[in-house]
C-alpha positions as CSV (number, residue, x, y, z in Angstrom):
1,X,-16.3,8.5,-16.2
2,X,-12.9,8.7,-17.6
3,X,-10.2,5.8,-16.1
4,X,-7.0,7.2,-15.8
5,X,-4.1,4.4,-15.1
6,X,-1.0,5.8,-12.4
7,X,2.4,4.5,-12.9
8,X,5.5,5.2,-11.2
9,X,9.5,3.8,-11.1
10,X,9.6,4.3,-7.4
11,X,7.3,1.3,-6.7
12,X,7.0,-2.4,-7.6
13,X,6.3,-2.6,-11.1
14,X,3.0,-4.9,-11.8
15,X,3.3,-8.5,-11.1
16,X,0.4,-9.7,-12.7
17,X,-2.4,-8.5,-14.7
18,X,-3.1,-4.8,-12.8
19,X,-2.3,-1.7,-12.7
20,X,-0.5,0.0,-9.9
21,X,-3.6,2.4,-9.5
22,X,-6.8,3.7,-11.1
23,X,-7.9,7.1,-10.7
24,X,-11.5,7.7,-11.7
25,X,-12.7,11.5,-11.0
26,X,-11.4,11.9,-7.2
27,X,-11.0,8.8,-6.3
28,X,-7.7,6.5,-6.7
29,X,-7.8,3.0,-5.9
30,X,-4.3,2.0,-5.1
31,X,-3.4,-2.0,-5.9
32,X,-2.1,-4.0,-3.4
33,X,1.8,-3.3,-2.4
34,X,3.9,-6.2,-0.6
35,X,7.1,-5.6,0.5
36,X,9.4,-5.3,-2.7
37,X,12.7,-3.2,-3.4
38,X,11.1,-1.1,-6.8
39,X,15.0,-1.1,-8.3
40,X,15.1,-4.7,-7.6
41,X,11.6,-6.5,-7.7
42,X,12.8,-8.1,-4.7
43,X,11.6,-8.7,-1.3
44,X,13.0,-6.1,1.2
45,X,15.5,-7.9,3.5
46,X,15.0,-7.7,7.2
47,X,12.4,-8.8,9.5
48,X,8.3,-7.8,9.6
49,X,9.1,-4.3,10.4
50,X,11.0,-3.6,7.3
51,X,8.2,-5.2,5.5
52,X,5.9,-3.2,6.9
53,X,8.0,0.0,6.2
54,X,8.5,-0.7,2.8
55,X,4.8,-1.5,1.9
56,X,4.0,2.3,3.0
57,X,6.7,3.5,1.2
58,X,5.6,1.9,-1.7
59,X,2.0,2.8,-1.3
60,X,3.2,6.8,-0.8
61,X,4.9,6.7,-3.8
62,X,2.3,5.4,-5.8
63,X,-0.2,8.1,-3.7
64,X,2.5,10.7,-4.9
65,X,2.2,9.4,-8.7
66,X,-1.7,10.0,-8.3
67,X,-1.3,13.7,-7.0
68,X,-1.9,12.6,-3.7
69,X,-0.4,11.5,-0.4
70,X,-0.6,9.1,2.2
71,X,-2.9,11.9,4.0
72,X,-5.5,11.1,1.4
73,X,-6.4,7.6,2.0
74,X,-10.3,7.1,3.0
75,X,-9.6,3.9,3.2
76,X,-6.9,1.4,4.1
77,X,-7.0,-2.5,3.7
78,X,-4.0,-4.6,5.5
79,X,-3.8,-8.2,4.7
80,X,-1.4,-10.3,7.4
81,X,-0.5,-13.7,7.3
82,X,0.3,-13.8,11.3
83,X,-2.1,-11.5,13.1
84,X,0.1,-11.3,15.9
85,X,2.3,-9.0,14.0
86,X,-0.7,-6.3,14.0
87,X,0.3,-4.2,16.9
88,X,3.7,-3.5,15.1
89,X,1.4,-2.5,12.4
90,X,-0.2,0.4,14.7
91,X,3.3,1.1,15.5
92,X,4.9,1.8,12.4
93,X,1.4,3.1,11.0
94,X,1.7,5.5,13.7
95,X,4.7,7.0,11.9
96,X,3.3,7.8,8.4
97,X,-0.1,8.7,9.2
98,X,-2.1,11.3,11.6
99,X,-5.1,12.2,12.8
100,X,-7.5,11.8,11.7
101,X,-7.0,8.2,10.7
102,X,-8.2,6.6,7.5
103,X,-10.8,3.7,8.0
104,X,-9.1,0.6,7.8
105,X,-9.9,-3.6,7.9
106,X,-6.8,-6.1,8.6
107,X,-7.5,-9.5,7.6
108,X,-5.5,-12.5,8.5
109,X,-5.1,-14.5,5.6
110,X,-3.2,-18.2,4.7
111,X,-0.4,-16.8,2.0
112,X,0.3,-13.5,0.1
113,X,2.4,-13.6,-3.0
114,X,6.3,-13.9,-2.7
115,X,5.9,-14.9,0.8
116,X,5.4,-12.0,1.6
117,X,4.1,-11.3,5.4
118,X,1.5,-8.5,4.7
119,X,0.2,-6.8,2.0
120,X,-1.7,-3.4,1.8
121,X,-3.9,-1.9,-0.7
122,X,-6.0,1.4,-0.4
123,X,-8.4,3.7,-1.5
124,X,-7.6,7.9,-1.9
125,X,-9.6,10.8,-1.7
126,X,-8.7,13.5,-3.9
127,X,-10.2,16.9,-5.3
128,X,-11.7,16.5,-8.1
């Protein structure tokens, strides 16, 4: 099958060696996203909800580059370096997703890159 690369400007830009998502027939697998300002490459100012926030929005916008939408995602993987912070995770998750919910794993984890304080990557669903 065919491997067809997704870019977009309205998220990070690659920091390493990847691609910001893969789409192979219907199925997009979506890099991970921390919490960086796409106009800026930096990290978003503010405390771990505005992380959070802006690790979504950078995941939709990639989603929306693919032809999809946050309402696609089969699966979602959500990488913390304090697990404490996961119930603010259902909280602002809560916000950008609905019934029914995507399967998901969050994984506690030493360091993510930048600093950063989570991390998310996922996987869509789409017609082929």
């Amino acid at each position: 099958m065919k491997k067809e690369i997704i870019s977009t400007d309205q998220a990070p830009q690659a920091i390493g060696t990847y691609s910001q998502a893969v789409k192979v027939g219907g199925t997009v697998y979506l890099s991970g996203q921390i919490p960086l300002v796409p106009e800026t490459m930096e990290m978003v100012e503010g405390g771990m909800e505005a992380q959070i926030r802006r690790v979504f929005d950078n995941l939709q916008a990639v989603a929306k580059a693919a032809g999809g939408s946050l309402a696609d995602v089969a699966k979602l993987n959500i990488f913390l370096t304090d697990l404490a912070h996961f119930p603010l995770v259902n909280q602002v998750m809560a916000e950008y997703f609905e019934q029914p919910y995507p399967a998901r794993a969050a994984i506690g984890v030493a360091s993510l890159p930048k600093d950063a304080g989570v991390e998310m990557d996922a996987v869509l669903a789409l017609e082929d």
